[in-house]
Residue frames as qw, qx, qy, qz and C-alpha x, y, z in Angstrom:
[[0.000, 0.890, 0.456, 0.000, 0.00, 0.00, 0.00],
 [0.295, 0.319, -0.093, 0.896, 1.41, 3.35, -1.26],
 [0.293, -0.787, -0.504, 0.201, 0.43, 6.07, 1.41],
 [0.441, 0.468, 0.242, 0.726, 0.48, 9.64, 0.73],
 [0.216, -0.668, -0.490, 0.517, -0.08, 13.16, 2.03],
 [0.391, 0.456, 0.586, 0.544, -1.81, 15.66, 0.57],
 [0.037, -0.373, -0.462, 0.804, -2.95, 19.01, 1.05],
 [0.373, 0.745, 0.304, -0.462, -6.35, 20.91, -0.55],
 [0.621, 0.709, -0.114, -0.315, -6.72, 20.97, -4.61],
 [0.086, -0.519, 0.826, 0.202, -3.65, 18.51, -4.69],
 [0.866, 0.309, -0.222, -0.324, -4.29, 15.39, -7.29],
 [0.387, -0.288, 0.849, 0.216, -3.05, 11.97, -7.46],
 [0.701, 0.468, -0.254, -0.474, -3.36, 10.52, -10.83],
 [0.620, -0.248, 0.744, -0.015, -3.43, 6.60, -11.27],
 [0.590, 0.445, 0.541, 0.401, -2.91, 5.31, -14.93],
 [0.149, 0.129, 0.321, 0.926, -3.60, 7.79, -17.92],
 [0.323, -0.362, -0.735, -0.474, -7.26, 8.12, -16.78],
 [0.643, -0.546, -0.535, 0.047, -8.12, 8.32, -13.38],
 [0.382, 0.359, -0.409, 0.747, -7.61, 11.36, -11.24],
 [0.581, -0.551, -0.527, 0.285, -8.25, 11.73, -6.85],
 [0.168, 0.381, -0.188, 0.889, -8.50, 15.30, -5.84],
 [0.244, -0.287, -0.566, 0.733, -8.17, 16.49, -2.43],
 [0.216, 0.555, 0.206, 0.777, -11.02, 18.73, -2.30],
 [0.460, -0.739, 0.044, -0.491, -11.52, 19.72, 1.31],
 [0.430, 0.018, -0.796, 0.426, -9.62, 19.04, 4.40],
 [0.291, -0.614, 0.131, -0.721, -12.01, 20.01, 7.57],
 [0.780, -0.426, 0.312, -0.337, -11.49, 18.40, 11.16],
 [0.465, -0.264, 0.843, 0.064, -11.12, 14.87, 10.85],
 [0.686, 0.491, 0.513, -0.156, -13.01, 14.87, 7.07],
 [0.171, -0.440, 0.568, 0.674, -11.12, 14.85, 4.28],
 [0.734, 0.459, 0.390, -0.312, -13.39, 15.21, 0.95],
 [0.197, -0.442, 0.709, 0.512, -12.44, 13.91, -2.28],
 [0.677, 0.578, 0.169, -0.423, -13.27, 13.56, -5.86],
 [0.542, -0.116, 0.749, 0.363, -12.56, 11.05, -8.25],
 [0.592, 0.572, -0.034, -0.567, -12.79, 11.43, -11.70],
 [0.444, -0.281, 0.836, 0.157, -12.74, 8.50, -13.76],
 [0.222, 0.090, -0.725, -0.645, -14.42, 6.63, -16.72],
 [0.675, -0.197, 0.228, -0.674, -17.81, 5.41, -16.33],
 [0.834, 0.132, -0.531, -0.071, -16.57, 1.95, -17.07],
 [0.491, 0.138, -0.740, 0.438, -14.98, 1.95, -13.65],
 [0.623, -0.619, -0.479, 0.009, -16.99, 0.99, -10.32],
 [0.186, 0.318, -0.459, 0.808, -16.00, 3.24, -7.67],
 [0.658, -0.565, -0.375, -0.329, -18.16, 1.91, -4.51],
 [0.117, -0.657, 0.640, -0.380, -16.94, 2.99, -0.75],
 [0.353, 0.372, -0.837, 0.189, -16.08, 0.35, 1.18],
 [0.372, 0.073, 0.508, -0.773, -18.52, 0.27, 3.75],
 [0.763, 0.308, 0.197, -0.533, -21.14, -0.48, 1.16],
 [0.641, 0.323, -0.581, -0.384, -19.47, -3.64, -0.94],
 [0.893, -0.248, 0.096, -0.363, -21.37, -6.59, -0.06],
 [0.720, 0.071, -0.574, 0.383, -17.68, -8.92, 0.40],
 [0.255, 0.392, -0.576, 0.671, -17.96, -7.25, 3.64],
 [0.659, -0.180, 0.260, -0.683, -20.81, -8.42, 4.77],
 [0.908, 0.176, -0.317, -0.210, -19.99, -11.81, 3.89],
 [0.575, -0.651, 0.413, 0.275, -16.59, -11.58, 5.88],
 [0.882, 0.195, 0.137, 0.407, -14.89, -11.60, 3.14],
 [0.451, -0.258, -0.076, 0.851, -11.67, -9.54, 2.47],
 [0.225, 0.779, 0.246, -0.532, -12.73, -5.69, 1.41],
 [0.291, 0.728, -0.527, -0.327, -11.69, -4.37, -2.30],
 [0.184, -0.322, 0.910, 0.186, -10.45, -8.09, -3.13],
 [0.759, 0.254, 0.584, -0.135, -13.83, -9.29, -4.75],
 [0.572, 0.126, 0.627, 0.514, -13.91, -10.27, -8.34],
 [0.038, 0.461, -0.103, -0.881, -14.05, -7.76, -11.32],
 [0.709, 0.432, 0.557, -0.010, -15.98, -7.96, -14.06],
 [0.446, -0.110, 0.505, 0.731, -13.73, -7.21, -16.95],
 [0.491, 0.537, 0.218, -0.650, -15.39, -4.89, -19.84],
 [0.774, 0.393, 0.486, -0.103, -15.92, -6.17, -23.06],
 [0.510, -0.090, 0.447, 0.729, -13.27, -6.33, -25.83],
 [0.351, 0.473, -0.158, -0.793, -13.63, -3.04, -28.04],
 [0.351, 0.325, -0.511, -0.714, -16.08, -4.01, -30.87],
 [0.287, -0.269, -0.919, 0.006, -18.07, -6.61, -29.32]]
């Protein structure tokens, strides 16, 4: 796990696609906006249902998207 520190309007950018800006720090709430493709799921943790199963968080299976042109 990479672990970073950021501060207001600062970005982390993951591939060529996908960028995580800081856009509020206040208290102990740090908000943050993800812009991404709509082909990628972006679901908090709290709400994906391998954690109600006990299973591990973030580790269930993906579904893959369909090869361009199909």
């Amino acid at each position: 796990m990479l672990v970073l520190s950021r501060k207001e309007n600062q970005r982390i950018r993951l591939g060529d696609n996908i960028t995580i800006t800081i856009v509020r720090v206040t208290g102990d709430q740090v908000r943050v906006g993800i812009d991404a493709p709509k082909t990628v799921p972006i679901i908090r943790d709290e709400l994906n249902p391998r954690d109600r199963e006990g299973g591990r968080p973030g580790n269930g299976p993906r579904e893959a998207a369909p090869p361009i042109g199909m």
